[in-house]
C-alpha positions in Angstrom: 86.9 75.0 119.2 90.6 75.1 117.1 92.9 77.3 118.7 94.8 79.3 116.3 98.8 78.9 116.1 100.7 81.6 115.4 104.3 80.7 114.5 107.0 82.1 116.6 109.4 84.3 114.9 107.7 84.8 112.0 107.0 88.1 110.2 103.4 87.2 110.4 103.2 86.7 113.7 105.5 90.3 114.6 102.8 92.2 112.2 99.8 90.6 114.1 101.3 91.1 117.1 102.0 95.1 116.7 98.8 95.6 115.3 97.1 94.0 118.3 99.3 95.8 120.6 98.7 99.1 119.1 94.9 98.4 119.3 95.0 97.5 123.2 97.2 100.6 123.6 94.2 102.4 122.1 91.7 100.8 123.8 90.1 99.2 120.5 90.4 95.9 120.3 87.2 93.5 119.6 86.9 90.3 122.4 88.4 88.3 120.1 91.4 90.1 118.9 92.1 90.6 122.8 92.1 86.8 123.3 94.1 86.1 120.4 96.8 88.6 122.4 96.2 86.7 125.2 96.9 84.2 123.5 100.8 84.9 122.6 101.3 86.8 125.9 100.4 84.6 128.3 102.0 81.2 127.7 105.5 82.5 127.8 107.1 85.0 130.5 109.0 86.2 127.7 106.2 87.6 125.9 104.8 89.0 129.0 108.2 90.9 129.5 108.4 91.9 126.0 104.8 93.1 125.9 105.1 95.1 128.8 108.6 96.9 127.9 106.8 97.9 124.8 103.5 98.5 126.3 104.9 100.3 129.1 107.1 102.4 126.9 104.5 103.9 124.4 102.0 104.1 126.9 104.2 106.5 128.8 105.2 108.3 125.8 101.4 108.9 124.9 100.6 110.3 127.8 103.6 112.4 128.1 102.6 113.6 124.5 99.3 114.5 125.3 100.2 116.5 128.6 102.3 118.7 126.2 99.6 118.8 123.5 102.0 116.7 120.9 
């Protein structure tokens, strides 16, 4: 099986990665688009922080949205 690389930094990669966080967020990602964040989260503890502050953030924001019907 060949791994895919994602190059770090790239705009690429920043696109990819929202739109796979956006899908977790919303609880629609496929298997594979979930590995492929598992992928770029979990080899580095800065992508884990970074990932949760953002996660973390909107998820809180949703919610707090749709307790005041937003």
């Amino acid at each position: 099986m060949t791994k895919k690389t994602i190059k770090t930094g790239s705009n690429n990669q920043e696109i990819r990665i929202a739109f796979l966080r956006n899908g977790y967020i919303r609880h629609q990602l496929t298997e594979k688009e979930h590995d492929e964040l598992d992928e770029w989260v979990c080899p580095s503890f800065t992508n884990q922080r970074v990932f949760e502050t953002i996660t973390d953030g909107l998820m809180d924001y949703k919610e707090n949205s749709d307790a005041y019907g937003s």
